[in-house]
Structures are given as structure tokens and as C-alpha cells.
C-alpha positions in Angstrom: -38.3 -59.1 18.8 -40.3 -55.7 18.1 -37.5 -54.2 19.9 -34.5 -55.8 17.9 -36.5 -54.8 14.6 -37.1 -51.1 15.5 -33.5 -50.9 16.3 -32.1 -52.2 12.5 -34.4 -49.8 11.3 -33.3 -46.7 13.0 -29.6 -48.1 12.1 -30.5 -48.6 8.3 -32.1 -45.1 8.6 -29.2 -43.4 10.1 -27.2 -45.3 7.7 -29.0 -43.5 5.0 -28.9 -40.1 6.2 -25.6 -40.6 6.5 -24.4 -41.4 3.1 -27.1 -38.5 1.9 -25.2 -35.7 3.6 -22.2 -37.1 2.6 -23.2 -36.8 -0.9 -24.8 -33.7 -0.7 -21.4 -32.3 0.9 -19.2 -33.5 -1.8 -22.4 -31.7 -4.4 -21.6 -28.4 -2.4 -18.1 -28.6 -2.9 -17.9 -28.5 -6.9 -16.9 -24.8 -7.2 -19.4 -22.8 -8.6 -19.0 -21.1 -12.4 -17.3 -17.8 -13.1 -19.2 -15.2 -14.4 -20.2 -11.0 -13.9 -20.2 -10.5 -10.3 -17.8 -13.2 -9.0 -15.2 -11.9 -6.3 -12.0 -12.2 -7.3 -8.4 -11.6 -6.2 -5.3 -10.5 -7.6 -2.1 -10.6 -5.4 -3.8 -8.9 -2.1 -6.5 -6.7 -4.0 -10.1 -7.6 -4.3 -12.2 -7.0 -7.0 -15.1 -8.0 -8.9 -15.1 -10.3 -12.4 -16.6 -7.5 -14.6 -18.0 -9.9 -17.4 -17.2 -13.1 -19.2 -17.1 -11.9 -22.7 -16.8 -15.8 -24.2 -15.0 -19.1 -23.5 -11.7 -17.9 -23.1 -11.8 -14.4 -22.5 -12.9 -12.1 -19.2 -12.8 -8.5 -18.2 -12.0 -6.3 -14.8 -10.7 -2.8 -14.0 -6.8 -3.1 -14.9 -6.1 -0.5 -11.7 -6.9 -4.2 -9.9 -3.1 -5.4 -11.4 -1.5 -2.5 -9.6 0.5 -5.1 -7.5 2.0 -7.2 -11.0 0.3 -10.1 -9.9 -1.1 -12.1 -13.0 -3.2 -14.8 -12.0 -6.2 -14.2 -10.8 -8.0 -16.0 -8.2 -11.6 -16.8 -7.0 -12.2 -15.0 -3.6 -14.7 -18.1 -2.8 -11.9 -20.4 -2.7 -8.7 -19.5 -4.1 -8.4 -21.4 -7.6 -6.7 -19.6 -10.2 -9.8 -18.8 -12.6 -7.3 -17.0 -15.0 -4.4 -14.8 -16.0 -4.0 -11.1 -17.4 -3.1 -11.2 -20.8 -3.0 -7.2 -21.4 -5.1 -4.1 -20.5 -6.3 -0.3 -21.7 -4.6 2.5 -19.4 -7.0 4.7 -20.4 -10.6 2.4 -20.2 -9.0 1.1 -16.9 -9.9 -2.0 -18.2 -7.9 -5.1 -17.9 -8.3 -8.5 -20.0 -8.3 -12.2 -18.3 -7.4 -15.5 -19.9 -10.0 -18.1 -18.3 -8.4 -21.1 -16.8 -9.4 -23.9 -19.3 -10.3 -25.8 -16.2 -12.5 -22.9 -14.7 -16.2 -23.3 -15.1 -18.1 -20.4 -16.0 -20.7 -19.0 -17.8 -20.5 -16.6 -20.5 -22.7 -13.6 -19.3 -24.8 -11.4 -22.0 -23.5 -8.2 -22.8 -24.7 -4.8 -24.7 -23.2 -2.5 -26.7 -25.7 -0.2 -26.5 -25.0 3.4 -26.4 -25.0 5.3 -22.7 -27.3 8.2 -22.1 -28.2 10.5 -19.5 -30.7 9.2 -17.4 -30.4 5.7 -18.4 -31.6 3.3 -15.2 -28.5 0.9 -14.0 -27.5 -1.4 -11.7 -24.4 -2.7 -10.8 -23.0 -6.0 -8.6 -19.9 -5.8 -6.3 -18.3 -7.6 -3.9 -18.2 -5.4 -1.5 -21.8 -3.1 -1.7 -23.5 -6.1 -3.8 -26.6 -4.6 -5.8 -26.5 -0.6 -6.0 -29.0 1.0 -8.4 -28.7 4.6 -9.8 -29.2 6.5 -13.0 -26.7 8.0 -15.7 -25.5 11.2 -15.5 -24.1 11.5 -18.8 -20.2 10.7 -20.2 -17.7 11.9 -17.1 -14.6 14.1 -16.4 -12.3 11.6 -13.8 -8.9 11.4 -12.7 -6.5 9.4 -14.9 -5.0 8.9 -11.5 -7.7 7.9 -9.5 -7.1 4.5 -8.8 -8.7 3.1 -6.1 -12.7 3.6 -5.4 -12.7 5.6 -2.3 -10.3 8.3 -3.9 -12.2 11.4 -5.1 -11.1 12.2 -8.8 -9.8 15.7 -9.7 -11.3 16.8 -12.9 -9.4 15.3 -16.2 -11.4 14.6 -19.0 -11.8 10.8 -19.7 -14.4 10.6 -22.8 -13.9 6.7 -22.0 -15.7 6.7 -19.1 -19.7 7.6 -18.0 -20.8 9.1 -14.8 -23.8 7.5 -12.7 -25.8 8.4 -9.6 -24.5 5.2 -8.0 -22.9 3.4 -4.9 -19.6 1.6 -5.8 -17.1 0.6 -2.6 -13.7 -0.6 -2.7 -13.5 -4.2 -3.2 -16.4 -3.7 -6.0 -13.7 -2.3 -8.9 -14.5 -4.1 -12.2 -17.8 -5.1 -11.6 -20.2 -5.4 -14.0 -22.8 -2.7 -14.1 -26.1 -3.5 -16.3 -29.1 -2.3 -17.9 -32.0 -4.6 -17.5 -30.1 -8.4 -17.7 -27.1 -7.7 -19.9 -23.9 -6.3 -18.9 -23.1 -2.5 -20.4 -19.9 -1.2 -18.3 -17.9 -2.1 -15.7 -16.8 -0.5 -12.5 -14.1 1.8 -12.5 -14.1 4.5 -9.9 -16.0 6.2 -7.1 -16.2 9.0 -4.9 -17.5 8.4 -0.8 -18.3 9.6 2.6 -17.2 10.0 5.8 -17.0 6.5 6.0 -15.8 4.8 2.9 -16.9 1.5 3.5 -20.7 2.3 3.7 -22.9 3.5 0.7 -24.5 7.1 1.4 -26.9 9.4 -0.7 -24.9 10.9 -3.1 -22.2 8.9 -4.6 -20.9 8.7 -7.8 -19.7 5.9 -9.8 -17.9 5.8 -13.0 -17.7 3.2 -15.5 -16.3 2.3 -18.9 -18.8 0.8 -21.4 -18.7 -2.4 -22.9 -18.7 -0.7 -26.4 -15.5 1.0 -25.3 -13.7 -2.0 -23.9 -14.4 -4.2 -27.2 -12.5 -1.5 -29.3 -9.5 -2.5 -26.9 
């Protein structure tokens, strides 16, 4: 009898388990909100989501469009999340319509003026969190369009130079002072091997306060 009642008890137990990974699966599987940070693609480029600027708008590197694929998807798991609406040649910044069915969360932003030796940080998908410090407003390439291409020396008063590792993959991520969002990626220089950050790098960014006079 003790036997035969140990037995329905390990079978209710199991039981249980059961039904509480089941439910913890289906938990995992709601996608996770959108915000500064999130990998994203668009056609076959990856990027990174430079900021959700409100409910309806958010921001990357327009040099991510390159391929004249609008919609842009989450690298996590392939929903569309939004499409471009329009961009700034000249800020390389590009502007996103969120999916009204994308969750997200609007990220906190600054339009506080850049200086020289400013501390920042910035998140990608590639590199993830690469710290550095401002070098002051930068000469870059109006043709250098991909991270890992050195730019020749055109003035671009639109964009500011940091002491920073950026990779490809990490274009229009969000780069921050303190907790709020101040730039986002635009270019990079790299070593010998461009897929591994090294003393010495340089990223360059556009400033919040520039894109919102887009």
C-alpha cells in the first residue's frame, strides 16, 4: 500500500514539473522589447537599434539600408520590428517606424553637448560594451560606409571622434554617457584583424542633438 502511494505521488509530482516547464517555456518565448542595443537586420546586414526615441519612432546608421531593404528585423528572431521611413546622408542616420505590434521600450536620451574628453560607452552587437573617451568633433569619410573601412580625411562637423572599439555588425548602436543615450554608431577604423577590438581604435558617432534636427 505504501508502495502504491509513493508511486501517485511521484506521478502527481512529475505531473507538476511537467506543466511548470511547459509554462515557463511558453514565458521564454514572448519576444523580448526593442530598445538601444537590440540586434537588428536589414536585408543581409546587421546592425544595432541605435535608440527608441518614442512610441512610434527609432533610430540606426542609414549606411545599414545600403541593400534597399525596408523592414527591419530583430536578429533574436526575425519579426519585423519596423520600417525605414527616411534618413540624413550626411548624419548617417536613418529613421524607423516601430511595428505597432513590436514591444519596446523607449530608451532615455541626451542632448547634451559632446566635448573632448567626455567618458562613453557604447553597445553593439558584435563587440557588446566598449568604453572610451571623446576626442573632440571628427574629420571622416563621407564614403566610409562600413566599420572596418579606414576613413580618408573629409570634414564631417556632424560627426565626433572617440577613443573607442566599434566592429562591424555594431553600426547604429547607441553610444551613452552615464544611462542615457548621446550618439549612435557610425564608423570605425581596425586592426589586422577586423573582427577583434585592439588598443587604438577609433569610433565615430553622430549625436543625438544632431539627429533630432533631422
Amino acid at each position: 500500500m505504501a508502495e502504491n502511494l509513493l508511486r501517485k505521488v511521484t506521478i502527481a509530482l512529475a505531473t507538476t514539473l511537467t506543466l511548470a516547464a511547459a509554462s515557463t517555456t511558453a514565458a521564454d518565448a514572448a519576444p523580448a522589447p526593442v530598445h538601444a542595443g537590440t540586434p537588428i537586420t536589414v536585408g543581409s546586414a546587421t546592425c544595432t537599434l541605435g535608440a527608441v526615441l518614442n512610441d512610434t519612432t527609432a533610430v540606426t546608421a542609414l549606411h545599414c539600408f545600403n541593400n534597399f531593404h525596408p523592414a527591419v528585423r530583430s536578429k533574436n528572431d526575425g519579426r519585423i520590428i519596423g520600417w525605414f521611413t527616411h534618413g540624413d546622408k550626411e548624419k548617417d542616420v536613418a529613421f524607423i517606424r516601430l511595428n505597432p505590434a513590436t514591444a519596446h521600450t523607449v530608451d532615455k536620451i541626451s542632448v547634451q553637448k559632446i566635448g573632448a574628453g567626455m567618458p562613453v560607452w557604447k553597445q553593439g552587437y558584435r563587440s557588446g560594451k566598449t568604453t572610451g573617451v571623446v576626442e573632440g568633433f571628427a574629420d571622416v569619410s563621407a564614403s566610409g560606409r562600413l566599420l572596418y573601412v579606414i576613413p580618408t580625411v573629409e570634414q564631417r562637423p556632424h560627426m565626433v571622434k572617440a577613443a573607442m572599439c566599434a566592429l562591424p555588425g555594431d553600426s547604429g548602436g547607441p553610444v551613452y554617457s552615464g544611462d542615457k543615450v548621446v550618439g549612435i554608431v557610425s564608423a570605425g577604423t581596425s586592426g589586422e584583424n577586423r573582427d577583434v577590438c585592439s588598443p587604438g581604435l577609433v569610433t565615430y558617432f553622430t549625436p543625438i542633438w544632431r539627429i533630432l534636427e533631422s
